[in-house]
C-alpha positions in Angstrom: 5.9 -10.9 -26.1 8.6 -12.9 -24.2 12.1 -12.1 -22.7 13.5 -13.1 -25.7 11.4 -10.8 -27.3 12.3 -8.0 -25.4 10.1 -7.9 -22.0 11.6 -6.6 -19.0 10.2 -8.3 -16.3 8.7 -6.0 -13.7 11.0 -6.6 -10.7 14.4 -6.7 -12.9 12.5 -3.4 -14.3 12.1 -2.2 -11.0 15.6 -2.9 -9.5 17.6 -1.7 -12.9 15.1 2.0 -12.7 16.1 2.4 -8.9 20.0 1.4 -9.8 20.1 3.8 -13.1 17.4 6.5 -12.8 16.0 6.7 -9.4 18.9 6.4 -7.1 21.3 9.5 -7.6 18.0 11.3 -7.3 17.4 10.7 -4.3 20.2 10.7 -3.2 20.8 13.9 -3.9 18.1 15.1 -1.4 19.1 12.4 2.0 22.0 10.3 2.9 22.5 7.1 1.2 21.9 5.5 4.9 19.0 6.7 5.5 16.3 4.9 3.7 15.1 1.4 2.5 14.3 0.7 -1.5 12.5 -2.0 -2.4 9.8 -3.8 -5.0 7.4 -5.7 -2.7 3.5 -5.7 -2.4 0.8 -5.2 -5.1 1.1 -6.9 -8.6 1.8 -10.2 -10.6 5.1 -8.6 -11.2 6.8 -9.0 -7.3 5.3 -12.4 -7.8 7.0 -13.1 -10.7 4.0 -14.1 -12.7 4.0 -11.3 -15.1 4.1 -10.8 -19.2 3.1 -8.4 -22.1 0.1 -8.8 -21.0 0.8 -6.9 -17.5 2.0 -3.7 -19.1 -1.1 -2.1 -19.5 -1.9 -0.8 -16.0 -0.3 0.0 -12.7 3.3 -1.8 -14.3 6.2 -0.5 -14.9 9.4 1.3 -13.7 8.6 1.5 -10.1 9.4 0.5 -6.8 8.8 1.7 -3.0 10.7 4.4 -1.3 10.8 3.6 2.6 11.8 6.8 5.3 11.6 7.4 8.6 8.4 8.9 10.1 10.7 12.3 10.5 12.7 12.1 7.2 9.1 11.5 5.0 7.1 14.4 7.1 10.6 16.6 6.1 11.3 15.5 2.7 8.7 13.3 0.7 8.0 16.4 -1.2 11.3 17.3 -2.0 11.6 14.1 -3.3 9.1 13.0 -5.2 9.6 16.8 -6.7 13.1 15.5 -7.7 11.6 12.7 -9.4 9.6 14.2 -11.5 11.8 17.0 -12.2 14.3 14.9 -13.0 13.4 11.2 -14.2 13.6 10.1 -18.1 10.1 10.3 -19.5 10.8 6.6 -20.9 12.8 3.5 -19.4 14.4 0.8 -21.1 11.4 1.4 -23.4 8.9 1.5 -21.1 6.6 5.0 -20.3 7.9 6.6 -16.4 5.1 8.8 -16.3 1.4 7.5 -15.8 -2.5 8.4 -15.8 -4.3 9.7 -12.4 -6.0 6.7 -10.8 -9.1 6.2 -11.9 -11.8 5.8 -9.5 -14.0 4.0 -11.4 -12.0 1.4 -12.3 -10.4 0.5 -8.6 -7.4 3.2 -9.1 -6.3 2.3 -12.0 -3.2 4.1 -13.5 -2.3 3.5 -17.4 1.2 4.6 -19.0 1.0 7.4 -20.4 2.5 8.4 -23.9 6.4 8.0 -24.2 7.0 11.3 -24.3 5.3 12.8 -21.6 6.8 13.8 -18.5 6.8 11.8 -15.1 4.2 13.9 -13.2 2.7 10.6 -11.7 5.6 7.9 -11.7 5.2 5.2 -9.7 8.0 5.5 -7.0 5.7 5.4 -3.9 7.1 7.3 -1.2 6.0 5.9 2.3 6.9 4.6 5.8 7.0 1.1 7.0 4.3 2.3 9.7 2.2 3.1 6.7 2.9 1.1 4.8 2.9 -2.7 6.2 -0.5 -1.2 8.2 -2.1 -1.0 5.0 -1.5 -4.4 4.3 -1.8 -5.9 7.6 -4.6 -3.4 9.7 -1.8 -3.2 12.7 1.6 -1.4 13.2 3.7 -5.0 13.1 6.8 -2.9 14.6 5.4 -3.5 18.1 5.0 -7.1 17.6 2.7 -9.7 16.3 0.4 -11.6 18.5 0.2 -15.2 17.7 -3.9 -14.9 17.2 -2.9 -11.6 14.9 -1.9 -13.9 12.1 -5.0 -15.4 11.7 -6.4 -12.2 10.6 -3.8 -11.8 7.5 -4.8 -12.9 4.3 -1.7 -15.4 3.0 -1.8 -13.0 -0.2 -1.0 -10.0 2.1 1.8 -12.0 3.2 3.4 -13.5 0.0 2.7 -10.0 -1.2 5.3 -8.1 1.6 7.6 -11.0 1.4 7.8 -12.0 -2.4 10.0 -9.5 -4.5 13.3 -7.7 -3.6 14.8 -5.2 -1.2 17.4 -3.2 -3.4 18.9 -1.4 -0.5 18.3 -1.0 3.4 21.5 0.4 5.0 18.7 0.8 8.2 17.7 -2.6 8.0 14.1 -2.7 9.5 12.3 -3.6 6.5 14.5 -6.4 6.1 13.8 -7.3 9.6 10.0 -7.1 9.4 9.8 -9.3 6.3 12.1 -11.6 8.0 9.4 -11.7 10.9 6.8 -12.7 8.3 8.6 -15.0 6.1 5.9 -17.3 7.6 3.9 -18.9 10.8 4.5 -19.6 14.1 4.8 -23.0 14.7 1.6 -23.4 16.3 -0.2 -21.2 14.1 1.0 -23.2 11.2 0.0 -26.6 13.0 -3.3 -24.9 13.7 -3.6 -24.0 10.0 -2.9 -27.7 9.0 -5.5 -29.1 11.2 -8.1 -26.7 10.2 -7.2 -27.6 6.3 -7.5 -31.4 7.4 -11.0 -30.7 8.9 -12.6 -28.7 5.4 -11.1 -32.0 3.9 -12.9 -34.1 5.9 -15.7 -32.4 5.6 -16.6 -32.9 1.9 -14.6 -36.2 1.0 -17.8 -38.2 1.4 -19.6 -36.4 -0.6 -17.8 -37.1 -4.0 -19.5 -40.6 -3.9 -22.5 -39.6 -2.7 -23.4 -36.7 -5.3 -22.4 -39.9 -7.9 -24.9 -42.2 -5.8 -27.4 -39.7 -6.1 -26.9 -39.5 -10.2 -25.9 -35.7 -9.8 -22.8 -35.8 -12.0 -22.5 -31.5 -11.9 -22.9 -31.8 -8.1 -19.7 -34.1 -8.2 -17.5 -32.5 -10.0 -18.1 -29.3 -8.2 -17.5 -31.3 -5.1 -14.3 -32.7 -6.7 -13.0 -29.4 -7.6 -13.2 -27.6 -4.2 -11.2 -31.0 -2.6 -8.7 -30.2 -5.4 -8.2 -27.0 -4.4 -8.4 -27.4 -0.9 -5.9 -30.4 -1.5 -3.5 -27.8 -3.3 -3.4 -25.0 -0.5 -2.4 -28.1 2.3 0.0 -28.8 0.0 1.0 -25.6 0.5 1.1 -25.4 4.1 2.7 -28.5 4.5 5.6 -27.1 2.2 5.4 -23.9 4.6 4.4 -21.4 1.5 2.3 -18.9 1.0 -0.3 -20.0 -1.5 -1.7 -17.0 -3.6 -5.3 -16.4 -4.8 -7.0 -18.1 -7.4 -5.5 -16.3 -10.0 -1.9 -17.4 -9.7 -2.4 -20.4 -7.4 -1.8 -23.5 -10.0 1.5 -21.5 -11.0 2.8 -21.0 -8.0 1.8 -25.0 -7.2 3.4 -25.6 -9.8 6.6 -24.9 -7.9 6.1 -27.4 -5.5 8.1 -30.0 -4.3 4.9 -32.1 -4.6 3.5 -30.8 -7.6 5.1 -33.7 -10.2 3.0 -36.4 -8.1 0.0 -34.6 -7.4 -1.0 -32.6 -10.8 -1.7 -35.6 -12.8 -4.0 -36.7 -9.9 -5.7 -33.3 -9.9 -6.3 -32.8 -13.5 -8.0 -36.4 -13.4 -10.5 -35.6 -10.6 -11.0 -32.4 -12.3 -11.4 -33.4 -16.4 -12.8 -37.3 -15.2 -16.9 -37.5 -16.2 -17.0 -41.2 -14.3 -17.0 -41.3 -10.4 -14.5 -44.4 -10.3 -11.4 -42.5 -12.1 -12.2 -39.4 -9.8 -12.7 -41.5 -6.7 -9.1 -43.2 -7.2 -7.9 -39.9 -7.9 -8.6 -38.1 -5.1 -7.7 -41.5 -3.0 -4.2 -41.5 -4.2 -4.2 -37.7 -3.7 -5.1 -38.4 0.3 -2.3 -40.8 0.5 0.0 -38.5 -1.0 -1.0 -36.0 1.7 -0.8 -38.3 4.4 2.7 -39.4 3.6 3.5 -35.8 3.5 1.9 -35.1 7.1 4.1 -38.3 8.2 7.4 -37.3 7.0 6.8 -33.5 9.1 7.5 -35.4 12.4 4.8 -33.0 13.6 2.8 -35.8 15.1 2.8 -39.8 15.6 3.0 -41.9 12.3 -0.8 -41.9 10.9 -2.1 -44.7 9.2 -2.9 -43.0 5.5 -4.4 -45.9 3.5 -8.1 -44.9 2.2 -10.4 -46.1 3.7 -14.7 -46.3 3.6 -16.5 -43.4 5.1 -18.0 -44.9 8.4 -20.1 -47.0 7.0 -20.7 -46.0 3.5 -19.1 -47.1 0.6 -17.3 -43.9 0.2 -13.2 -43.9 -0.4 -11.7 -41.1 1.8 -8.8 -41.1 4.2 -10.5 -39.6 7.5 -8.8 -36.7 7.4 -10.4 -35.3 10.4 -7.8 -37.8 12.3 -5.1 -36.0 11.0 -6.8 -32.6 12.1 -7.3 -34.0 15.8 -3.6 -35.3 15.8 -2.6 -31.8 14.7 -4.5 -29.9 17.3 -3.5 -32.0 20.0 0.6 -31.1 19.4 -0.3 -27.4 19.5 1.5 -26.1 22.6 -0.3 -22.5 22.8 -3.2 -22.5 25.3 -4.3 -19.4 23.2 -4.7 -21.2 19.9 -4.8 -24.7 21.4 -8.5 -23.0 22.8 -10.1 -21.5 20.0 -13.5 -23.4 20.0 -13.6 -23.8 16.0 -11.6 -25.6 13.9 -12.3 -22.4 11.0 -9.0 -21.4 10.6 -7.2 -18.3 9.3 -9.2 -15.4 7.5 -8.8 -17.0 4.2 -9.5 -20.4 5.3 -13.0 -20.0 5.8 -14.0 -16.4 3.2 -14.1 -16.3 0.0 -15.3 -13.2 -0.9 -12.8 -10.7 -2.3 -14.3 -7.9 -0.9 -14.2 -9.2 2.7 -9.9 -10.4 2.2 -9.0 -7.1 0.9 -10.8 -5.1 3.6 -8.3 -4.5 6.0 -10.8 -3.4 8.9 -13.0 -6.1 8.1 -10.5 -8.9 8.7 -9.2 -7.5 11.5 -12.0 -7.4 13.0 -12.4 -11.2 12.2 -10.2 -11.3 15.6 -12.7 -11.9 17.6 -14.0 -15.0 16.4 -10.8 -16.7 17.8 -10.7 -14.9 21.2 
């Protein structure tokens, strides 16, 4: 089902059920001033990604309640009492109340019939303590150290600064997501480089797993450069790129996306090593002209090139990765021995990003 048809999409869903149902409610318990609503975090729906086929868990009328560390210890009950005493059982058509979370399915939580009342909606009442240490493993009101942001996921990020605040008379949370709307300069410079350098690492390899006769080996080899061509893309448009799931759509909103699909879906659907090999070639120059027009560094030549001496077409890329490293002002990051880069940069299991002690702990790799 489409718009047309009659979906709501979650975060105009979430902004009209705090506007029409939710507000007055709360209201009716603490001042108007006092608190921050918003739709941020969790889903396909703050990404803006969602459809018919998001409805069936953890979607729908929702949103996140922010209060002061006093005001939630003294009201959150009252409150989410309020709201379930008082919210409609259906919205626009779409089920207020839902299921426990299931804990053998992650937490799951389904709608539950129209008519039943809203003993679990989905207004979560919380602080921003709380609530961006979740996310983040670290209170982020006391400041973010520039080594800090290697540790956060770029998921977590798009996640607390995709969506919409609907109200915040207080204006922290505005603040906060303000302060993460993306990198320090020299952790975004640092990012590039170490992008450059898991480039440069594999580019030769394309041609040599075709040398060898290994035509699987290849086009494995081909897609992990087209990915890792598509999240420099991103940095070097200074966005957040999400995980695999919604990362061609969101590079799809590129600025660089019209040039640099057709290239990708060539290296990626291309059986011979020629059409794969000019591919990814114009793909490099593409990047390089990119890296030029930042200003970040001196001009780079970006014409391909053979890969010392092997008859490999590449670019070099780990001379844009040296160029980028050596602009970096910050002894901190300037000093970090490896060129690994951020948390997701150099892990890809799922279990290790979304373990917020884990990657937090990935701190000391760069200290």
């Amino acid at each position: 089902m489409d718009t047309a048809a009659g979906f709501i999409p979650g975060l105009r869903l979430g902004s009209m059920f705090f506007s029409e149902a939710a507000r007055s409610i709360i209201e009716s318990v603490i001042p108007a001033d006092s608190y921050a609503a918003a739709f941020i975090g969790y889903g396909s729906d703050v990404l803006g990604y969602d459809s018919q086929r998001s409805v069936d868990h953890n979607w729908g009328p929702r949103f996140q309640l922010f209060l002061s560390e006093e005001a939630h210890a003294a009201r959150n009950g009252a409150i989410d009492s309020a709201l379930k005493k008082r919210l409609p059982g259906v919205f626009h058509g779409y089920a207020v109340g839902f299921s426990d979370p299931d804990p053998l399915d992650g937490g799951t939580q389904v709608p539950l019939p129209s008519d039943a009342a809203p003993a679990n909606h989905l207004v979560e009442i919380t602080t921003i303590r709380d609530y961006f240490h979740r996310y983040l493993g670290m209170d982020v009101r006391d400041g973010i150290g520039l080594l800090d942001w290697l540790t956060f996921p770029e998921q977590r990020l798009l996640e607390l600064t995709s969506g919409e605040v609907f109200h915040d008379p207080p204006g922290e949370l505005t603040r906060l997501r303000n302060d993460l709307s993306y990198y320090p300069a020299d952790i975004w410079l640092y990012k590039m480089a170490c992008q450059w350098q898991k480039l440069f690492q594999q580019e030769a390899f394309v041609g040599r797993c075709a040398e060898a006769g290994d035509t699987v080996g290849m086009k494995i080899v081909a897609a992990r450069l087209a990915r890792d061509i598509m999240r420099l893309c991103f940095l070097m448009e200074r966005r957040y790129a999400p995980y695999e799931k919604w990362l061609g759509s969101a590079f799809a909103r590129l600025a660089c996306s019209a040039e640099a699909t057709p290239q990708i879906m060539t290296a990626l659907e291309g059986r011979e090593y020629r059409p794969i090999e000019q591919s990814l070639a114009g793909l490099y120059v593409m990047l390089g002209e990119m890296h030029n027009a930042l200003g970040v560094t001196e001009p780079l030549d970006t014409s391909p090139r053979h890969f010392f001496h092997r008859p490999y077409t590449v670019i070099r890329a780990d001379r844009f990765s040296n160029a980028l490293l050596g602009v970096i002002e910050s002894h901190a990051v300037r000093d970090i021995s490896i060129r690994i880069g951020a948390i997701d940069q150099f892990a890809d299991s799922t279990d290790f990003i979304e373990n917020v002690d884990m990657y937090r702990k990935s701190l000391r790799l760069y200290e």
